[in-house]
C-alpha positions in Angstrom: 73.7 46.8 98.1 72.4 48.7 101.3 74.2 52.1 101.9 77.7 51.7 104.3 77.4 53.1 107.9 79.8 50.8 109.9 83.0 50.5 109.0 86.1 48.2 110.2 89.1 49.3 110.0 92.5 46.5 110.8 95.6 48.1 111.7 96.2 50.8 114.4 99.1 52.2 112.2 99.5 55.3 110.7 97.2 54.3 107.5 94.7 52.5 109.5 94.6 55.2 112.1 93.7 58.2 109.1 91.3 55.7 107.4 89.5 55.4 111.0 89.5 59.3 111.3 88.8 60.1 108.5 85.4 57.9 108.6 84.4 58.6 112.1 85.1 62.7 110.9 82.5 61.9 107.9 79.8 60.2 110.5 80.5 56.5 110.2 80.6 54.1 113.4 83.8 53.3 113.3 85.8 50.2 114.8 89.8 49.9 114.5 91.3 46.3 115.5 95.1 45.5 116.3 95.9 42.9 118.2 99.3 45.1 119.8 97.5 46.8 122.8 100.4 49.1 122.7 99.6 50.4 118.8 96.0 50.3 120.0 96.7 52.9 122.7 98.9 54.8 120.0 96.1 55.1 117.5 93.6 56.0 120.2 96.0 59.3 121.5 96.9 60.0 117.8 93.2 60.2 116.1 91.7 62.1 119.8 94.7 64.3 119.3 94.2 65.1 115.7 90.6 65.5 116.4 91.5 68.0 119.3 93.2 69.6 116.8 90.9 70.4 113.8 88.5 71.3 116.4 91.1 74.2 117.9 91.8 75.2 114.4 88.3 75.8 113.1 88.4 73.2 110.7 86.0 71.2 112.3 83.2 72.1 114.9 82.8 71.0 118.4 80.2 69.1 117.4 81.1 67.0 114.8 84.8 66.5 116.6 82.7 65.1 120.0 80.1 63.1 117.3 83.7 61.8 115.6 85.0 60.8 118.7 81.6 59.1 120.0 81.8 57.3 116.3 85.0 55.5 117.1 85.9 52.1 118.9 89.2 50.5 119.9 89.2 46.9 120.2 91.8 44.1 120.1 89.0 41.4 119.2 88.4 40.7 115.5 85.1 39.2 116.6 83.6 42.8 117.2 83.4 43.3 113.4 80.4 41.3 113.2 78.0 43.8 112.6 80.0 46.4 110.1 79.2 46.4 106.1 82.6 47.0 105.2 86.0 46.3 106.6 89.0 47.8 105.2 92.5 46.0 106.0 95.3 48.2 106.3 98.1 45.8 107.8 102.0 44.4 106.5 102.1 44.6 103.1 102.8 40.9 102.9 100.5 38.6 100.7 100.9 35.7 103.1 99.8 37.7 106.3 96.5 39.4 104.8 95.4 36.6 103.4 95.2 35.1 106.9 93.6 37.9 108.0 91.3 37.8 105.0 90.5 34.4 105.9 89.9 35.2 109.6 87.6 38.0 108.7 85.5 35.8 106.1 84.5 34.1 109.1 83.3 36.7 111.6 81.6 39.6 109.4 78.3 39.1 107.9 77.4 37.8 105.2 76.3 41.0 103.5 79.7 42.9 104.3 82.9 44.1 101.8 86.0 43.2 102.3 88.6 45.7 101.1 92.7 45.8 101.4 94.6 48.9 101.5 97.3 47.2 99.9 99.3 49.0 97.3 100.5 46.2 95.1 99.3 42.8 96.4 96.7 40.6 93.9 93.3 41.5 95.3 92.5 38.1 93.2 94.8 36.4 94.8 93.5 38.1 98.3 89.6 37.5 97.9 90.6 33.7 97.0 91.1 33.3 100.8 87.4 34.0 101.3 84.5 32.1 100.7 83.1 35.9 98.5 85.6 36.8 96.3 82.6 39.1 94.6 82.7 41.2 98.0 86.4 41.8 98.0 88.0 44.9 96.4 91.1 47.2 96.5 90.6 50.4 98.4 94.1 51.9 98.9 94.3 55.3 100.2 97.3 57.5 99.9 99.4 58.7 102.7 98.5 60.4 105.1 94.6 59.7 104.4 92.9 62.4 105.8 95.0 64.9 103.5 95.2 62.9 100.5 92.6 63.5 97.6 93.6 59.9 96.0 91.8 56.5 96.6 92.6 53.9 93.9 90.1 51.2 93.6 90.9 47.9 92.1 88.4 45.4 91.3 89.4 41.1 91.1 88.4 39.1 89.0 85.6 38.4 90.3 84.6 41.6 92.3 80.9 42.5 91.5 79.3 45.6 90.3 77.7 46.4 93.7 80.7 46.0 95.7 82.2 48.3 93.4 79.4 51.1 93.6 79.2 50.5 96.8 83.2 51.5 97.7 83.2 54.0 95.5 80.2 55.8 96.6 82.1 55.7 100.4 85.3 57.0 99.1 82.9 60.1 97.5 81.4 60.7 101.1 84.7 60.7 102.5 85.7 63.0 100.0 88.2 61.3 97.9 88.8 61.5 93.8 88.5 58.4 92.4 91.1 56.1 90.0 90.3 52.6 89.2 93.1 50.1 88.2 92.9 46.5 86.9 94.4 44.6 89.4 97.9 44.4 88.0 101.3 44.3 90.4 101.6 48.1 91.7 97.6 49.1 90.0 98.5 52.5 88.8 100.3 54.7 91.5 102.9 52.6 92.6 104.0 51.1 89.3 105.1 54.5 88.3 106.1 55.7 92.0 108.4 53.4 93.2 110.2 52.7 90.1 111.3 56.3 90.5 111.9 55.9 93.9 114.5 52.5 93.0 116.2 54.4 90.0 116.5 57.2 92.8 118.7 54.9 95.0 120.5 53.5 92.2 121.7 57.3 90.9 122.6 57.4 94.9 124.1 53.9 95.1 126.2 54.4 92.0 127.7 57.6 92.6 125.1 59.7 90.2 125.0 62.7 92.9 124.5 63.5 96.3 121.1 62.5 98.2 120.5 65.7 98.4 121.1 66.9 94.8 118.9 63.9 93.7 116.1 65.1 95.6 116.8 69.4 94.5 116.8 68.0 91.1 113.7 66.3 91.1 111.9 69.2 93.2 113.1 72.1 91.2 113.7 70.5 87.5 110.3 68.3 87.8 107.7 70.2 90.2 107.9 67.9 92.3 106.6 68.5 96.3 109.3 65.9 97.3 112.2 64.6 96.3 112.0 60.2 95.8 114.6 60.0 98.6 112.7 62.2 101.0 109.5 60.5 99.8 111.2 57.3 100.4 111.2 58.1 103.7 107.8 59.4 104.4 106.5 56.0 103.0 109.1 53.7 105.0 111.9 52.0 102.8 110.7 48.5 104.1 107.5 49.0 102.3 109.1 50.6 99.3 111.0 47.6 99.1 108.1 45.1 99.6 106.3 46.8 96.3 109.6 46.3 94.1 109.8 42.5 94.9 105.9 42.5 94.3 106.7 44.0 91.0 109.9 42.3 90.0 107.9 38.7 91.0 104.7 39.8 89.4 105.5 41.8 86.2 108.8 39.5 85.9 111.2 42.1 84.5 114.7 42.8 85.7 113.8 46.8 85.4 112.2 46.1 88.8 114.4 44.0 90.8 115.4 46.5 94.0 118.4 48.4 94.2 121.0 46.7 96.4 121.1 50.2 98.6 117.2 49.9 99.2 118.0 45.9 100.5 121.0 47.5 102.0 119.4 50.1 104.0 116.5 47.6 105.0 118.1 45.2 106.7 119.9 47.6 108.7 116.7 48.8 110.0 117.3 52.0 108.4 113.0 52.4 107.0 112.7 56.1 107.0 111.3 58.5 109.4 109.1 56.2 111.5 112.6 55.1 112.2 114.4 58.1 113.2 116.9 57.0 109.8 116.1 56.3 106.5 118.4 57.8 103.7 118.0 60.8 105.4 118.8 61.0 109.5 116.0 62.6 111.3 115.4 63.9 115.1 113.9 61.3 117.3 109.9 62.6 117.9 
């Protein structure tokens, strides 16, 4: 398989906007998709911003920040990922709507290109059986925020084939990631440790264990921890913490997993975390 030098990236949120950086920063032509003009616009002011920013710091030269920004299109039309050799989902984490989009995408890319999900629990069997090349589709999650995180877990289907895979992992080394890979199981390997921490986290809270704050000291201080599970809670967004419990409870079928009733609680009163302004923990508005 030829070497990757387009990328697509769908999803102007905070995980598609760092993937799209974080290419366009390591010389890829870059195009990020949403269909929400107004997330669009966000994405654009947040990646030129960052950029701006590296380059003020020394971190990056003025060169390389102008070449990044030259490497990077906005569009709201999935039909301009025709020419890239990879495109890397990073919407909802809801098995129903990516593998719509998976679908929607078999259709428009070439016939040569990858398709890889960001997801962080979701089947990528069960994903790349919406295309017509389940051998092309792969697991490429990225950790949070992605241009500071060292971790991309890869995850190969069933019937994901040896190029695809050497050909996303030699991208993640250019972009300068370390490398796990996972079979694809419910949660791979990150989250099916994480977030059952993160649940038993709410439960110690929901049952009257300690204080949100004690729960998170003694998890910092006792385990080395840089974050607490509440706090961290919060930095990933409750509503997707919660969306990789029922993915685990469903696919791994043991009560262990089923969410904590504060988690649904908190959830469904819109309480997801920072992006929110109120998670477990209130926060000032940005």
């Amino acid at each position: 398989m030829a070497e990757i030098r387009s990328v697509g990236v769908v999803g102007g949120g905070q995980m598609g906007s760092g993937i799209a950086q974080l290419a366009a920063v390591n010389s890829l032509e870059v195009w990020i998709h949403d269909s929400d003009s107004t997330a669009l616009s966000k994405a654009h002011q947040s990646i030129s911003s960052t950029i701006q920013s590296l380059v003020s710091k020394g971190r990056l030269s003025k060169e390389k920040g102008a070449e990044a920004v030259r490497n990077l299109k906005y569009t709201s039309s999935l039909e301009d990922f025709g020419s890239v050799d990879i495109v890397i989902e990073a919407i909802v984490e809801s098995e129903e709507v990516k593998k719509k989009m998976f679908t929607r995408l078999d259709s428009i890319v070439k016939e040569s290109a990858i398709l890889a999900s960001n997801t962080s629990s979701i089947s990528i069997t069960r994903l790349a059986s919406a295309t017509s090349r389940p051998s092309q589709v792969i697991g490429m999650h990225f950790m949070n925020p992605p241009p500071i995180m060292k971790l991309v877990e890869i995850i190969r289907g069933a019937n994901t084939s040896d190029d695809t895979f050497n050909a996303t992992k030699c991208l993640a080394e250019r972009l300068g990631k370390k490398i796990v890979c996972s079979q694809d199981f419910s949660g791979f390997i990150v989250n099916r440790i994480l977030m059952p921490m993160i649940n038993e986290a709410f439960h110690a809270l929901y049952t009257g264990v300690a204080t949100k704050e004690d729960i998170d000291a003694g998890m910092k201080l006792g385990t080395n921890h840089p974050m607490g599970p509440l706090e961290l809670a919060d930095h990933i967004g409750l509503d997707v913490c919660l969306s990789i419990m029922k993915v685990l409870h469903a696919g791994l079928g043991d009560s262990k997993y089923a969410p904590c009733p504060l988690l649904v609680q908190y959830v469904d009163a819109g309480r997801l975390g920072r992006k929110k302004g109120i998670g477990v923990y209130q926060y000032s508005k940005m």
